[in-house]
C-alpha positions in Angstrom: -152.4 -98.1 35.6 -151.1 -99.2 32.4 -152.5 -98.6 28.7 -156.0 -101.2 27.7 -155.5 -103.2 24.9 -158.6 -102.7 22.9 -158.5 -104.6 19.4 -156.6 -107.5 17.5 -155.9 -107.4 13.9 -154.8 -110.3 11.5 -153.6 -109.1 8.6 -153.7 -111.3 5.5 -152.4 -111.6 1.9 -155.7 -113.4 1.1 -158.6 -111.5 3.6 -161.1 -113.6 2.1 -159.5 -116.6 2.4 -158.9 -115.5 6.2 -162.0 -114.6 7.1 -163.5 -117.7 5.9 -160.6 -119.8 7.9 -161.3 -117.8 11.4 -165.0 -118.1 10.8 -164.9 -121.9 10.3 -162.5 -122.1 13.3 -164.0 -119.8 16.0 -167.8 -118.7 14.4 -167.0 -115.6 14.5 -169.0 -113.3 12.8 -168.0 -111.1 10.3 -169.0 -107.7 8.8 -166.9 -107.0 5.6 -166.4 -102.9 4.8 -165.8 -103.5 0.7 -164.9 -99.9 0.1 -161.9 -100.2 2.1 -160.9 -104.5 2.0 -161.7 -104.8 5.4 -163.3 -106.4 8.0 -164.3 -105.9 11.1 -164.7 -109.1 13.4 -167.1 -109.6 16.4 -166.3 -112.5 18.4 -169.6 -112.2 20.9 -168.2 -113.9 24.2 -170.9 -112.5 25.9 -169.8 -109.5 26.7 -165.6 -110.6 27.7 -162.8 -110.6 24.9 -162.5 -107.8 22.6 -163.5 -107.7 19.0 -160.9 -107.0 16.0 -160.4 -107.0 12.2 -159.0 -108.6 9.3 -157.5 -106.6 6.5 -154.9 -106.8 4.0 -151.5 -106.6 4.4 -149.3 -103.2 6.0 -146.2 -104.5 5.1 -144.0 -107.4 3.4 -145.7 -110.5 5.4 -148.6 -111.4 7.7 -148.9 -111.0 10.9 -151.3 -110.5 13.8 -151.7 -107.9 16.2 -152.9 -106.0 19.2 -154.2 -102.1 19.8 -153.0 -100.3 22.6 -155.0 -97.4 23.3 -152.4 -94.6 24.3 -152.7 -90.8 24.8 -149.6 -89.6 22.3 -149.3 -92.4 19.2 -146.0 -90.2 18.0 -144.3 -90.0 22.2 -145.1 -94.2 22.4 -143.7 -94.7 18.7 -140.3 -92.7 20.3 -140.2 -94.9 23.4 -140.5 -97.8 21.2 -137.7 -96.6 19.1 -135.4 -95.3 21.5 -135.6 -98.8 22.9 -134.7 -100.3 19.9 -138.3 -101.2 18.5 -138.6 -100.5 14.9 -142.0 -98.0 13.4 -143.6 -100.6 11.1 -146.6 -97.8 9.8 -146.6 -94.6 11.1 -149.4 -92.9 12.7 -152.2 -92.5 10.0 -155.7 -91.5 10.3 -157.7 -94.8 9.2 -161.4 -93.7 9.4 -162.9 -90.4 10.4 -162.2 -90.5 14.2 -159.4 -93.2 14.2 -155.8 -93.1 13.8 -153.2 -96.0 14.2 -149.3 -96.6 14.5 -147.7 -100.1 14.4 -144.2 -100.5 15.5 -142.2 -103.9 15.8 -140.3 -105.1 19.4 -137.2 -106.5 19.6 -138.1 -110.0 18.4 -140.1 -108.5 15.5 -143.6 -108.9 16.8 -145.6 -106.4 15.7 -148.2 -103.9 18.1 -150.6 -101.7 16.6 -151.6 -98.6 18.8 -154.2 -95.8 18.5 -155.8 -93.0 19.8 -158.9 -94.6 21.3 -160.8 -91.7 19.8 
């Protein structure tokens, strides 16, 4: 069985400007953390889809994302290099029980992947 994806991110120069676009677009709601600049996004399909966040940016340009949940973030981060993928952010603990790694694919899309914990 391969590794659940478990999140999206979109990740913005201008959250607030996001958030109000992909509210407007999709009714999502929205529950804005202002300590930290983000927000995390419930998208209440009944139960189907997964929920996500919208923060600022990680890098030199926006982009969105998808979590992987995997066992080892630094062992996938080496796969992902050794096949030519490039680390974007390397692991980091984000919050008190989560920590996240994003690396970019051969065509430069971007995945984010965490510990599930």
């Amino acid at each position: 069985m391969g590794d659940q994806v478990t999140n999206f991110e979109i990740n913005s120069a201008d959250p607030p400007k996001a958030r109000r676009f992909y509210t407007s677009v999709f009714g999502w709601k929205m529950n804005e953390v202002p300590q930290t600049g983000y927000t995390f996004v419930d998208t209440d399909a009944g139960g189907k889809g997964i929920g996500g966040g919208i923060g600022p940016l990680r890098g030199p340009k926006a982009f969105v994302t998808f979590y992987v949940v995997v066992r080892d973030l630094n062992a996938t981060l080496k796969k992902a290099t050794d096949g030519g993928g490039k680390v974007v952010f390397p692991a980091t603990k984000v919050g008190p029980t989560t920590t996240i790694a994003l690396f970019s694919d051969l065509d430069g899309n971007v995945i984010g992947l965490t510990d599930g914990k």
